[in-house]
Backbone bond lengths (Angstrom), bond angles and torsions (degrees), N, CA, C in turn:
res aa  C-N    CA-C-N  psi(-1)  N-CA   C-N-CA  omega(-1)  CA-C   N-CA-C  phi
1 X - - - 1.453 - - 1.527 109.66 -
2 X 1.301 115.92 162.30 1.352 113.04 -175.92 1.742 96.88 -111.57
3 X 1.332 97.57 138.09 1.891 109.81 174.83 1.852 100.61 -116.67
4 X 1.301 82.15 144.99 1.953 99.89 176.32 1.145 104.75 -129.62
5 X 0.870 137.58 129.23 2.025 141.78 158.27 1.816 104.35 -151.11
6 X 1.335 113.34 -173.70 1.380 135.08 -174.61 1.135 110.20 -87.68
7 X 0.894 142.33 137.11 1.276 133.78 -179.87 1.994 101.20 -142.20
8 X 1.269 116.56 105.56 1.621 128.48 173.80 1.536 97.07 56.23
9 X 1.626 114.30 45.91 1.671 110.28 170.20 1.961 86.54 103.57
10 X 1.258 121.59 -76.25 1.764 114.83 -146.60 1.673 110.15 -90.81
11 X 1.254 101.56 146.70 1.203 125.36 -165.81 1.425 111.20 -52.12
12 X 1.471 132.94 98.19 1.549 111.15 -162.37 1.878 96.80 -115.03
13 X 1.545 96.17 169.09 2.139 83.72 -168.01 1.826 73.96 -158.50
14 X 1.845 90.16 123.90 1.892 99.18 172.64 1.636 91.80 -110.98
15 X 1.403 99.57 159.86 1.620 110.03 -161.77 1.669 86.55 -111.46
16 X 1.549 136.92 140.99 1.862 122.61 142.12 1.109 100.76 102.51
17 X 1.375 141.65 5.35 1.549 164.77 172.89 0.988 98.12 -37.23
18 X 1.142 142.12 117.09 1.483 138.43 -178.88 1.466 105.29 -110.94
19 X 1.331 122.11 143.21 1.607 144.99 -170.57 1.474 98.08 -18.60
20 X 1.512 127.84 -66.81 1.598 149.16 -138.61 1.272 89.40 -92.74
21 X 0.828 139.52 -22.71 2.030 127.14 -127.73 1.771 78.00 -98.65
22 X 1.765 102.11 153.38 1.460 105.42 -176.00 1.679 100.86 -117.51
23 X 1.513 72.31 156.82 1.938 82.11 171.42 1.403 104.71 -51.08
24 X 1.179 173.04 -49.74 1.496 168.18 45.97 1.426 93.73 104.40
25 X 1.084 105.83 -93.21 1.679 131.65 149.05 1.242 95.56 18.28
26 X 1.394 102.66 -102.84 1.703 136.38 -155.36 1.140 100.40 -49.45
27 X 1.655 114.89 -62.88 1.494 107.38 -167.96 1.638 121.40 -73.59
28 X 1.089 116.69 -26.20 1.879 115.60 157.61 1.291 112.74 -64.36
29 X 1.006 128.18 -60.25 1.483 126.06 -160.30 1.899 106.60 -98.12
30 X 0.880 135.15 -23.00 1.112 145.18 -175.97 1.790 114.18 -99.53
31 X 0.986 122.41 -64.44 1.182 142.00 170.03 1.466 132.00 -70.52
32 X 1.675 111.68 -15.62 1.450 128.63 170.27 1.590 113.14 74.94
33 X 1.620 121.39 6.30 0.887 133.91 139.47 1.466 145.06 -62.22
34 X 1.433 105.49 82.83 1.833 113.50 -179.04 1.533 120.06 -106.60
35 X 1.415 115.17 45.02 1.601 119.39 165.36 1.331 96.87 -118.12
36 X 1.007 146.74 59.81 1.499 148.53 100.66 1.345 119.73 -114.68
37 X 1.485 122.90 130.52 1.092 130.26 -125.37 1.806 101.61 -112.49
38 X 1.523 130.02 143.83 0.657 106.31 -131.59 2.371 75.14 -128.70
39 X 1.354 117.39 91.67 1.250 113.00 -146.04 1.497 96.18 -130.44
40 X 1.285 135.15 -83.34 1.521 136.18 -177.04 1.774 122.25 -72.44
41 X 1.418 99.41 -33.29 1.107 107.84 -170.33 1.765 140.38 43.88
42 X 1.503 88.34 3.81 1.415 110.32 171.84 1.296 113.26 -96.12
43 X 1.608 130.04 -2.46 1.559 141.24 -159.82 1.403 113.18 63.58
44 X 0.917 121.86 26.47 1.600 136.36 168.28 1.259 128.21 -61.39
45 X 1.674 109.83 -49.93 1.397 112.85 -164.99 1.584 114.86 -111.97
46 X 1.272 113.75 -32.70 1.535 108.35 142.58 1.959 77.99 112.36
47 X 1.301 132.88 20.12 1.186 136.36 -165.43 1.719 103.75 -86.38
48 X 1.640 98.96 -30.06 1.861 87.11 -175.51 1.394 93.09 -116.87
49 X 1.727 132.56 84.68 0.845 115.99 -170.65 1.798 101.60 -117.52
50 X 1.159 115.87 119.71 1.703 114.90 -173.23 2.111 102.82 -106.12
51 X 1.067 95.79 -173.44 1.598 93.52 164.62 1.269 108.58 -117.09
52 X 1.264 124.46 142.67 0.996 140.90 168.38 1.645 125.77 -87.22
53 X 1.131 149.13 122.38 1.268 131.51 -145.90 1.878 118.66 -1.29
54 X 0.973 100.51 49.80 1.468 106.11 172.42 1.463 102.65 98.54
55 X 1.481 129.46 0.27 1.358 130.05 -169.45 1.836 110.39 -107.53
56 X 1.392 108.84 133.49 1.719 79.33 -170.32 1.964 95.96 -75.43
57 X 1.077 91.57 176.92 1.902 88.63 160.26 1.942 93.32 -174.55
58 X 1.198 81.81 177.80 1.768 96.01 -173.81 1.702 102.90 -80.29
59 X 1.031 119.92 124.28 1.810 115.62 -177.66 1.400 96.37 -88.59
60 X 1.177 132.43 -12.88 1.507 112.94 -177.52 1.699 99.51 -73.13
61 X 1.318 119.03 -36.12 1.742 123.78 -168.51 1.256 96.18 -54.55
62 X 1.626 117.96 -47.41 1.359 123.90 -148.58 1.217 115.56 -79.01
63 X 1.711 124.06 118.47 1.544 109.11 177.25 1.450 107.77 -71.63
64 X 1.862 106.65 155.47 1.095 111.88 179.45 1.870 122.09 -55.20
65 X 1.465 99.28 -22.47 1.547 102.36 -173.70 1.875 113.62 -66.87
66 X 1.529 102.12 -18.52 1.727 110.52 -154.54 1.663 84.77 -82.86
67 X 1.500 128.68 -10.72 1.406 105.77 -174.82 1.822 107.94 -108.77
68 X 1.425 110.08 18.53 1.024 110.25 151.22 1.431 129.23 -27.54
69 X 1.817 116.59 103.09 1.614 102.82 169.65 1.819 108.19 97.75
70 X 1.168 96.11 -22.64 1.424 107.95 -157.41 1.769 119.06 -91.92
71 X 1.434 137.51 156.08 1.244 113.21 178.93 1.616 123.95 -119.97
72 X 1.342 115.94 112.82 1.117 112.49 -152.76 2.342 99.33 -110.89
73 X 1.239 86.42 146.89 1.418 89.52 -176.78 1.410 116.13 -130.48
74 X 1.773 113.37 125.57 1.545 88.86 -162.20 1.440 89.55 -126.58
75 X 1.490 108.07 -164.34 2.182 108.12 -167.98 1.326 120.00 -58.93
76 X 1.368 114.23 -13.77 1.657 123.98 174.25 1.721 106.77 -69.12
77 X 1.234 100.70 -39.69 1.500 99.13 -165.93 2.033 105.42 -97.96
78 X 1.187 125.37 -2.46 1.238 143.56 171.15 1.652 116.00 -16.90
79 X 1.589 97.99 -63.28 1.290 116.04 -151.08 1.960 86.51 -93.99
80 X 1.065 164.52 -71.78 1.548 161.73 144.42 2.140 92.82 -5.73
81 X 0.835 113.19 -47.72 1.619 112.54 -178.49 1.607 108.93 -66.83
82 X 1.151 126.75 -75.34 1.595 123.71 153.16 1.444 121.63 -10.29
83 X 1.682 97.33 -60.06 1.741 116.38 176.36 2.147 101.00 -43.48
84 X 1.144 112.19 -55.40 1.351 116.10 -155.50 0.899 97.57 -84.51
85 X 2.066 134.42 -36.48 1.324 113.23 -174.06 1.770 98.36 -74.19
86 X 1.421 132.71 -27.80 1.440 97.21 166.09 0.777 140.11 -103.42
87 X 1.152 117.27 39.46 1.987 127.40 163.04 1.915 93.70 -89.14
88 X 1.385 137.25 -30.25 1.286 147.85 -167.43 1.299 98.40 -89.57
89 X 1.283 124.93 -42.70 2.029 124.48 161.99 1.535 81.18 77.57
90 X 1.561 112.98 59.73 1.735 123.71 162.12 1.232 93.33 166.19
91 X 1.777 93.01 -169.52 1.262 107.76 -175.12 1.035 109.77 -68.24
92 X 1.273 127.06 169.34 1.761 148.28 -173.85 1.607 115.08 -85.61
93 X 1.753 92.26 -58.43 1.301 95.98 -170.39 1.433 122.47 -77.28
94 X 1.574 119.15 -20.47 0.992 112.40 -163.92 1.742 121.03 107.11
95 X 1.416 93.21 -21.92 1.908 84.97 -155.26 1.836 81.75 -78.61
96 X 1.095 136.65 -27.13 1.304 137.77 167.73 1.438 118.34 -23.66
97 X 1.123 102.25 -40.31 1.796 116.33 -153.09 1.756 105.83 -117.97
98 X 1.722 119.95 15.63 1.203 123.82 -167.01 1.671 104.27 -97.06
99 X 1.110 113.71 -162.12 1.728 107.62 160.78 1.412 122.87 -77.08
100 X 1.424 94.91 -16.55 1.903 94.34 -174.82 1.157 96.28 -92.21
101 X 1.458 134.64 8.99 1.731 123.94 -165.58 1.193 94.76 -101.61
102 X 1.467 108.09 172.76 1.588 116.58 -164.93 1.882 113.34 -80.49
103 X 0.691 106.88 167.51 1.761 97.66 161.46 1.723 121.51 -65.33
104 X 1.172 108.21 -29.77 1.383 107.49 163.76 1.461 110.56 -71.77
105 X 0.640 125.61 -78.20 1.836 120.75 146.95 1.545 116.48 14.96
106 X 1.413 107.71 -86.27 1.269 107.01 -179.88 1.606 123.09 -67.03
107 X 1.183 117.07 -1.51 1.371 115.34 154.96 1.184 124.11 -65.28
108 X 1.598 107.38 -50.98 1.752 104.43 -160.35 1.612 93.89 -119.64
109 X 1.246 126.57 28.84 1.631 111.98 173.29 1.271 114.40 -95.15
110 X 1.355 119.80 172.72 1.407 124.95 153.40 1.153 138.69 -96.30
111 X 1.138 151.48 -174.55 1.165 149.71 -153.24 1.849 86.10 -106.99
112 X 1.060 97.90 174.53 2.075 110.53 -179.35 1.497 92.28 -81.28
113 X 1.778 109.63 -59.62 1.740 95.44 -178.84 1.542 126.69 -56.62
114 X 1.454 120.48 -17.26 1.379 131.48 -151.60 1.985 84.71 -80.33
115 X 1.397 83.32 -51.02 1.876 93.88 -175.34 1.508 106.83 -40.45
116 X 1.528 116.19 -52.43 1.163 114.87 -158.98 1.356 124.76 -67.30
117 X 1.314 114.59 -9.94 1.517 131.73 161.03 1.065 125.87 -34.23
118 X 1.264 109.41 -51.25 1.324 131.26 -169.10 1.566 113.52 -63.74
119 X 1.773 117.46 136.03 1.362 122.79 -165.01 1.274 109.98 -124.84
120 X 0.919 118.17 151.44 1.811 119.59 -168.14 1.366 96.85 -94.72
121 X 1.522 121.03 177.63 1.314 115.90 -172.98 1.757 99.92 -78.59
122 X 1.559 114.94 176.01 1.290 109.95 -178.35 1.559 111.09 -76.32
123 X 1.780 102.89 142.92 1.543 92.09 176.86 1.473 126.61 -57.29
124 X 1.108 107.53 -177.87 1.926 124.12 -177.50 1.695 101.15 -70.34
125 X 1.312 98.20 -163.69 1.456 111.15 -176.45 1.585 93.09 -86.62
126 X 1.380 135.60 -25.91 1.936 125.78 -158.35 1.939 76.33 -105.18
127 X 0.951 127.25 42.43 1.962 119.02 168.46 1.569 95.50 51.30
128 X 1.364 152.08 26.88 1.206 115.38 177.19 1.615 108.50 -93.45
129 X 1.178 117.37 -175.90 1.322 135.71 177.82 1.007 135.91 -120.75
130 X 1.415 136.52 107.25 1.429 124.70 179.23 1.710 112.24 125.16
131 X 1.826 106.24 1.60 1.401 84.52 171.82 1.616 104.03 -101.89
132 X 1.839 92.60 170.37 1.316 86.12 -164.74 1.815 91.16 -146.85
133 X 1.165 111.60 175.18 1.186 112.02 -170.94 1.765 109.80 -119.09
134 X 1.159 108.33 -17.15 1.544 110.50 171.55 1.444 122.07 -93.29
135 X 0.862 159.17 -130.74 1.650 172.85 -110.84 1.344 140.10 150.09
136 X 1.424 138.51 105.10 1.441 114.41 -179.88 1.292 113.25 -67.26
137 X 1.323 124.39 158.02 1.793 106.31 168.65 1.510 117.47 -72.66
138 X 1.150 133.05 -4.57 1.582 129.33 156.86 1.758 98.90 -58.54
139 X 1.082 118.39 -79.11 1.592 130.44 165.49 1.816 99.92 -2.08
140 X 1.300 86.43 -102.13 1.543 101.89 170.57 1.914 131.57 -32.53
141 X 1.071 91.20 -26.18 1.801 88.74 166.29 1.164 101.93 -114.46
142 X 1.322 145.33 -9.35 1.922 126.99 149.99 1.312 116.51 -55.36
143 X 1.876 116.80 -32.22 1.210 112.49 172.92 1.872 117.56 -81.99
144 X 1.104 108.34 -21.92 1.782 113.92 162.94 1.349 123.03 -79.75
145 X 1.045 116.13 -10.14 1.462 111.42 -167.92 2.041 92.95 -128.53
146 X 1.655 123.98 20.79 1.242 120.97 171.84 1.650 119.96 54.53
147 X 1.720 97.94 29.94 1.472 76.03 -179.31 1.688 119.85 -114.06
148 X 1.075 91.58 30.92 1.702 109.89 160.76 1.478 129.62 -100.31
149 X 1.317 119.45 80.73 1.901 115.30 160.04 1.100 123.85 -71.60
150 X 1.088 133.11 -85.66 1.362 131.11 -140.67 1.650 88.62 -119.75
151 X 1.069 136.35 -7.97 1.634 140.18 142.96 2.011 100.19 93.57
152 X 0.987 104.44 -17.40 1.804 98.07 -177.23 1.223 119.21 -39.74
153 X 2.159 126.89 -47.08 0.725 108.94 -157.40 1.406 93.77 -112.91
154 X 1.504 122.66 1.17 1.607 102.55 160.24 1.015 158.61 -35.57
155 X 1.503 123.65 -49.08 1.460 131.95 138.16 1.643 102.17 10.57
156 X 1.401 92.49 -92.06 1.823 125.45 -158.79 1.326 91.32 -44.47
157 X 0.919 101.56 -63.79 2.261 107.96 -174.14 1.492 109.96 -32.57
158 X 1.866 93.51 -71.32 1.566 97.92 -179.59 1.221 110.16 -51.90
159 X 1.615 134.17 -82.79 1.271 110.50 -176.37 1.755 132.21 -21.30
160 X 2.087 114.51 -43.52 1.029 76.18 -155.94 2.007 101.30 -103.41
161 X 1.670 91.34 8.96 1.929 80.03 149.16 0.928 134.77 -48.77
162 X 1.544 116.65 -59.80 1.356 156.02 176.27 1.580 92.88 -17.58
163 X 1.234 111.26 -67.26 2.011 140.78 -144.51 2.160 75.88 -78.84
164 X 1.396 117.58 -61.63 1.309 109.98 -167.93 1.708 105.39 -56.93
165 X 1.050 123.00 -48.98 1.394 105.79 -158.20 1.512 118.44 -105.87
166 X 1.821 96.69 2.90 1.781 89.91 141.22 1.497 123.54 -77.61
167 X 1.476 137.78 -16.26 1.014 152.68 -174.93 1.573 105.61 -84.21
168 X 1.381 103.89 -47.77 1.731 103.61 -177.41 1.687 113.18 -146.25
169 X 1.205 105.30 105.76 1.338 129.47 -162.20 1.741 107.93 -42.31
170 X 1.291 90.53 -43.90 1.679 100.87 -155.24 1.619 90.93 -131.69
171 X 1.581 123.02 80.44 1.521 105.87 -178.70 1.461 108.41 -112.16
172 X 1.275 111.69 158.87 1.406 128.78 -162.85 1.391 131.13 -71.44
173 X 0.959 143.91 148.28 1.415 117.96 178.09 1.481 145.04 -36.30
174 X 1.471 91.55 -12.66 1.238 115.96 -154.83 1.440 104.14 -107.49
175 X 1.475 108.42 -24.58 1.446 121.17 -166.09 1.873 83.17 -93.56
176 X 1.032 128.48 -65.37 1.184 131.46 -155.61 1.700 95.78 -47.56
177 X 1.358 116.62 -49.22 1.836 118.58 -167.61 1.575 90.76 -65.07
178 X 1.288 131.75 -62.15 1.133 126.34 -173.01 1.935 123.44 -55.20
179 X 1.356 112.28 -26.12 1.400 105.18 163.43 1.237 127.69 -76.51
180 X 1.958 105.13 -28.68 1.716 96.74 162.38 1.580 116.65 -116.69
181 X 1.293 101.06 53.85 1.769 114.01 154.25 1.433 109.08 -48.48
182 X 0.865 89.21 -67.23 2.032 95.27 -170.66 1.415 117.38 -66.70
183 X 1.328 117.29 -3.66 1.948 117.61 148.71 1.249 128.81 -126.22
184 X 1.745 82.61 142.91 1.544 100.90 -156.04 1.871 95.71 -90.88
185 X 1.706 97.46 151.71 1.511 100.55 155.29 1.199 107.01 -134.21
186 X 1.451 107.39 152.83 1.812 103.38 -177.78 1.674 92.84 -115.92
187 X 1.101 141.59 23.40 1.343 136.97 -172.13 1.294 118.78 -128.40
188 X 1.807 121.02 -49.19 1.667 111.55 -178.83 1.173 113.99 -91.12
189 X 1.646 129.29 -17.96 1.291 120.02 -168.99 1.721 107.91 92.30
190 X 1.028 130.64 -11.44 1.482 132.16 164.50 1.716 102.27 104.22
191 X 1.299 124.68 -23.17 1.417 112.46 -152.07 1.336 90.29 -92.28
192 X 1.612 158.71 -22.46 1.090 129.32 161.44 1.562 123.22 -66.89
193 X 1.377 96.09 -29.78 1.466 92.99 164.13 1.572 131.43 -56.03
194 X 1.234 94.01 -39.56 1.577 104.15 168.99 1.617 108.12 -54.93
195 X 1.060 90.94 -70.02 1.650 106.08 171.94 1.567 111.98 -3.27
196 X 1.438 106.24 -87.20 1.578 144.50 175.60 1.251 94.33 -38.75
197 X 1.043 133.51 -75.70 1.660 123.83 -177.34 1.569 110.76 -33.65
198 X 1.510 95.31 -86.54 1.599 102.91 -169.50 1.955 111.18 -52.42
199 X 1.544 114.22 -5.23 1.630 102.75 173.10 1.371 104.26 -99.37
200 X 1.692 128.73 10.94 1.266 139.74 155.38 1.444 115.71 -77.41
201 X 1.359 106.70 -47.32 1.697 110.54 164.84 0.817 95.08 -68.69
202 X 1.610 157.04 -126.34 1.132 165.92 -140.54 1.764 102.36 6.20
203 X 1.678 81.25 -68.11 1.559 82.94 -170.54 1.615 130.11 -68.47
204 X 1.509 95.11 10.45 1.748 119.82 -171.17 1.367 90.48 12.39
205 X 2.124 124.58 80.43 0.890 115.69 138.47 1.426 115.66 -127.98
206 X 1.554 125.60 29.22 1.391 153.99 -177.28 1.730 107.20 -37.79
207 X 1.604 117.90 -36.78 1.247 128.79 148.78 1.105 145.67 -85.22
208 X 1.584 114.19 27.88 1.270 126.84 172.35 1.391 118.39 -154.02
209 X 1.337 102.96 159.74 1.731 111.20 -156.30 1.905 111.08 -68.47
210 X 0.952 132.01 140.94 1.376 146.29 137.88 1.453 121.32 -29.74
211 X 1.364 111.43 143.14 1.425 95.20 -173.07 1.585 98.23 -114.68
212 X 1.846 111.72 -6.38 1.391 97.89 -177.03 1.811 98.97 108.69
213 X 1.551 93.74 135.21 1.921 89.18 166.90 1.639 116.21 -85.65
């Protein structure tokens, strides 16, 4: 079957999709996208974790057919996504500004369609999507605050910081462990990770671009 959705802003379409095959799948091997990581495959480790219309979720769970239509953004496209939610001075996706979003939220969010506007830079010379040459500031304070080793399960992290602290500016210790419950690291022990988050809040610049180390 053939699948179409968004992929980091541009219109992407896989041809031969077979019933089972996961969004995971498609976008590594199909799409030339390999920064979500492709590790438990049971949704365990939280390693290929993208957003799903603004939602993170595990892409290995997800069949490729369920993102039909749909706009999904994964760690390649991160740092151009940041870029757009602060030119919009809110959230990006929208899920900010819904009924389940906060009251801070519904001040400065956008609508889900407003999000979808938004275009990634133009691809390379091989059509891919999503590289970029600057930094999100999640990005950028994992690399200041050391909380990248052996890099497998970063991806998942960044994205699903990313998703926490557009949602909640300033979150708690408690909020931060609980948004990355669902990824695992077997290398730092969690506390630079912790770290990296809260020196992203700190620096309340979660809506604006990276300049890169």
């Amino acid at each position: 079957m053939r699948v179409t959705f968004t992929v980091n802003g541009r219109e992407q379409q896989a041809d031969d999709v077979w019933e089972g095959e996961s969004l995971l799948y498609v976008l590594r091997e199909r799409m030339g996208l390999p920064g979500s990581k492709n590790a438990c495959e049971q949704g365990e480790c939280g390693s290929c974790t993208v957003r799903l219309d603004g939602v993170p979720v595990c892409s290995c769970l997800v069949a490729a057919g369920q993102a039909e239509g749909r706009e999904v953004v994964s760690v390649e496209g991160l740092a151009d996504f940041a870029g757009q939610r602060a030119q919009r001075g809110g959230c990006a996706t929208g899920a900010c500004g819904t009924e389940t979003g906060t009251a801070a939220g519904d001040a400065a969010g956008t609508s889900l369609d407003a999000a979808r506007r938004w275009q990634a830079k133009p691809a390379g010379a091989d059509g891919r999507t999503g590289e970029q040459a600057g930094l999100a500031p999640i990005q950028q304070a994992f690399i200041d605050a050391g909380a990248v080793q052996c890099g497998f399960c970063t991806p998942g992290l960044l994205v699903a910081a990313d998703e926490l602290l557009e949602r909640n500016a300033q979150p708690s210790d408690a909020d931060i462990r609980e948004a990355l419950s669902g990824n695992l690291c077997r290398c730092t022990g969690y506390e630079k990770i912790l770290d990296a988050v809260r020196l992203a809040a700190a620096r309340g610049d979660v809506r604006t671009v990276g300049t890169g180390a």
